[in-house]
N, C-alpha and C positions, 0 to 999 in steps of 0.2 A: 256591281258585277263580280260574281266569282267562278275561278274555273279550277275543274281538276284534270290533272296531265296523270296520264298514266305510261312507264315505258311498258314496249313490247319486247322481250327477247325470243323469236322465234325457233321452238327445235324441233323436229319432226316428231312427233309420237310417237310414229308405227314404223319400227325400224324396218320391219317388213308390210308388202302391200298386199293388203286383205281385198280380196275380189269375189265382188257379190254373185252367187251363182243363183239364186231364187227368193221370191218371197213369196206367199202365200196366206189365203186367210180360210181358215175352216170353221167349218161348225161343225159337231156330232150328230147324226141327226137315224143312229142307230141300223146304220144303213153301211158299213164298211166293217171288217171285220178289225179287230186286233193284232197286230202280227208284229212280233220283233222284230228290228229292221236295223241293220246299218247303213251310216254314209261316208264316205272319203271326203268330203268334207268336216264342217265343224257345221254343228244347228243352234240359233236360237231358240226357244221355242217359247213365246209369251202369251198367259191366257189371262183371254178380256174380260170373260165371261163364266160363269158354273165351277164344279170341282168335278175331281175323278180323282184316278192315281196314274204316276206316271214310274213305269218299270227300267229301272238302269242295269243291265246286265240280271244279279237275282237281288235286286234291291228295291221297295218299292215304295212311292214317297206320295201321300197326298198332297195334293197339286186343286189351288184357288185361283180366284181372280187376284190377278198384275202380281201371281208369280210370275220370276224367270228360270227361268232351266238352261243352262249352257253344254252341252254335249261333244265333245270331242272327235275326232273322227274314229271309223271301227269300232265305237263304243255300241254293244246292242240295247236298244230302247224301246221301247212304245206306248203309247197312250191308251187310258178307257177313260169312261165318261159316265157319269154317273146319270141316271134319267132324271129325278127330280130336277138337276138343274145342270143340263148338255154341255159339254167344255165347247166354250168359242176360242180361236186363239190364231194367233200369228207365228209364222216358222219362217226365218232368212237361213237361207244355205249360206256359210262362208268359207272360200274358197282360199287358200295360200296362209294360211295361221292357223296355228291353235292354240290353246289356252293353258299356261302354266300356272295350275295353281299352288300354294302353299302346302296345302297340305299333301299333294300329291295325286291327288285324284284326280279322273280325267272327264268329271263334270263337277258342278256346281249348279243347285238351288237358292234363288235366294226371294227373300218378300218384299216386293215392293212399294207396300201397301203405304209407308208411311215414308217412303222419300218424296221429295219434291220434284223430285226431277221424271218431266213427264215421258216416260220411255216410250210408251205409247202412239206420243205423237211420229218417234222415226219411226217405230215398225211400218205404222199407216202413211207415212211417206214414201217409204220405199215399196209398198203395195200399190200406192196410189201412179207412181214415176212407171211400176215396171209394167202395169196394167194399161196405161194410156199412151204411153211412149210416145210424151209431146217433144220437140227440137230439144237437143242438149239434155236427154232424159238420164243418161251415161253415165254424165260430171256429175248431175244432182244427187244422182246413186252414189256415187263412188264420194264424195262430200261427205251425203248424211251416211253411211256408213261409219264413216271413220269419226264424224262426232259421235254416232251412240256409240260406238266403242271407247272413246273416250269419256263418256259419259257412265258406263261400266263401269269403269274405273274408279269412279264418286262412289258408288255407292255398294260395291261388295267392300263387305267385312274382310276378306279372307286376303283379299287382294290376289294377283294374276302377273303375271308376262305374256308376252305372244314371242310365239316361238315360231319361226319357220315352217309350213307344212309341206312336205313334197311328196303326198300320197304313199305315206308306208305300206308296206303290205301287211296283210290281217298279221301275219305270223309274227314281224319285228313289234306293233304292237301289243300281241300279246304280252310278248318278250317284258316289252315297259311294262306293262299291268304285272305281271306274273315279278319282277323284281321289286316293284315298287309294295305290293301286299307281303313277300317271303322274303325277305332282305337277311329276315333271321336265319333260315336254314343254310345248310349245306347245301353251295348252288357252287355248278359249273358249267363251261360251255358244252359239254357231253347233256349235260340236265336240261336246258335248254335245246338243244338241237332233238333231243329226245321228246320234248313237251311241242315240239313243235311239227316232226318230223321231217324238217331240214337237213342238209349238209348243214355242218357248224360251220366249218370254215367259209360259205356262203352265207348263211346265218349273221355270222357277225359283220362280215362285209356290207351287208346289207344295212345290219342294223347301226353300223358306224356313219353308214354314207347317208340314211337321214337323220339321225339325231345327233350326228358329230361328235359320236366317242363308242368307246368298244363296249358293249354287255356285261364286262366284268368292270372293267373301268368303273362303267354306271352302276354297276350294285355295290362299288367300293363308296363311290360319292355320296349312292343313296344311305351307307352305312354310320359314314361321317358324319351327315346329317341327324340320324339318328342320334347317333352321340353326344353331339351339339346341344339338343335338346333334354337329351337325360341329364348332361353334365350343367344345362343352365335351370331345372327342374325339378332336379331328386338331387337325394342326399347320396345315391348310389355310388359304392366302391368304384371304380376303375376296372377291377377284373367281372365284376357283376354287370356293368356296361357294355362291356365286351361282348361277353357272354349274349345278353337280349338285342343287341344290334347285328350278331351274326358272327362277329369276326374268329378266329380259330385259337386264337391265344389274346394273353392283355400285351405280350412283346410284337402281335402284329398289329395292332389297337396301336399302341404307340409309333410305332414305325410308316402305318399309313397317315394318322393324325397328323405326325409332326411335315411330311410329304404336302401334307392336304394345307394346313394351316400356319405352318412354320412356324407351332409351338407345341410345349405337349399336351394332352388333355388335364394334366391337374392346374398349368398355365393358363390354359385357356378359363377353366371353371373361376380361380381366382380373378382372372381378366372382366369376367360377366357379372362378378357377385360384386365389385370393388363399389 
């Protein structure tokens, strides 16, 4: 006789609770128009079946079978479908997160062609739970939810956080999109409230109370970042980093770094390279 013991040390995943607002299963069947569409929530959107192209804002990405597409809230999107072979596919609305990716963007495509892991099967559960709604249909949902989510997790490259969602308004999203693409330029709260046609002083209010920091704060952060990466990537001088991350001098370069990281950016490059 032999046995293997494994410990368990249990910690919650999802620091915040993701709640399922729909799922859905369609076929194209050349009979519904095309139309850009946002949602306040966040969409999976998984196809079973055929190809087409799926449009992110003005981006647009050919889309197969057991890709996934993770979409953001406020993000505008929409699908076609090519005839030869009609996209089938699954969409869960998620409700109370959204998806922080690495790179900053505010979806993610990925292939799922060659993981093992069958995603498939939760979309089709939670189609199946929310279509029948046998005794305790609720739990089951709110369970397999939270495994594909975690499940997620396995197999994007790019990797992710989930972040809080508390229905931003279109205008603070923009805000994120618009700092997160132009981080380089000359940006101020006047630029923004101008890009948006807000009051600023409402503007940042707003955009502090859901993403949990001020607008400029986040395009300093977003900056750092930047830097981060040119200084663990290129050979680039310090004032030349400066320079293509946005900041106004290499003496505020240095004075927000050492704020951000509590060291300076030439420390920090030797820190990465050692």
């Amino acid at each position: 006789m032999s046995t293997r013991s494994f410990p368990f040390d249990f910690e919650n995943p999802l620091a915040q609770e993701a709640v399922l607002v729909n799922a859905s299963l369609s076929r194209y069947e050349n009979d519904w128009p095309s139309i850009p569409h946002t949602h306040a929530f966040t969409e999976l959107f998984y196809v079973l079946e055929g190809s087409g192209e799926f449009v992110i804002e003005d981006e647009t990405f050919t889309i197969s079978k057991d890709d996934l597409i993770i979409v953001n809230p406020h993000i505008q999107h929409t699908e076609t479908s090519r005839n030869a072979a009609p996209l089938s596919y699954f969409t869960v609305g998620v409700d109370g997160i959204s998806f922080s990716f690495h790179d900053q963007k505010e979806f993610q495509i990925f292939n799922c062609r060659k993981k093992k892991t069958d995603l498939q099967f939760y979309f089709h559960s939670l189609f199946t739970e929310l279509d029948q709604k046998n005794p305790g249909y609720e739990e089951i949902c709110r369970h397999t939810l939270a495994i594909l989510i975690m499940q997620l997790r396995r197999i994007t490259v790019s990797g992710f956080q989930l972040v809080p969602s508390l229905h931003p308004s279109r205008e603070c999203a923009q805000v994120k999109r618009y700092l997160d693409a132009s981080y380089s330029q000359e940006i101020t709260l006047d630029t923004l409230a101008k890009l948006t046609h807000l009051n600023k002083y409402y503007l940042s209010h707003e955009f502090t109370r859901y993403y949990g920091i001020s607008p400029i704060n986040y395009l300093n952060r977003r900056r750092i970042e930047v830097c981060k990466d040119l200084l663990e990537n290129t050979d680039y001088d310090i004032s030349t980093i400066a320079h293509l991350a946005g900041f106004s001098s290499q003496s505020y370069l240095a004075q927000s770094f050492r704020k951000h990281c509590q060291m300076t950016a030439v420390e920090y490059r030797k820190s990465v390279r050692k």
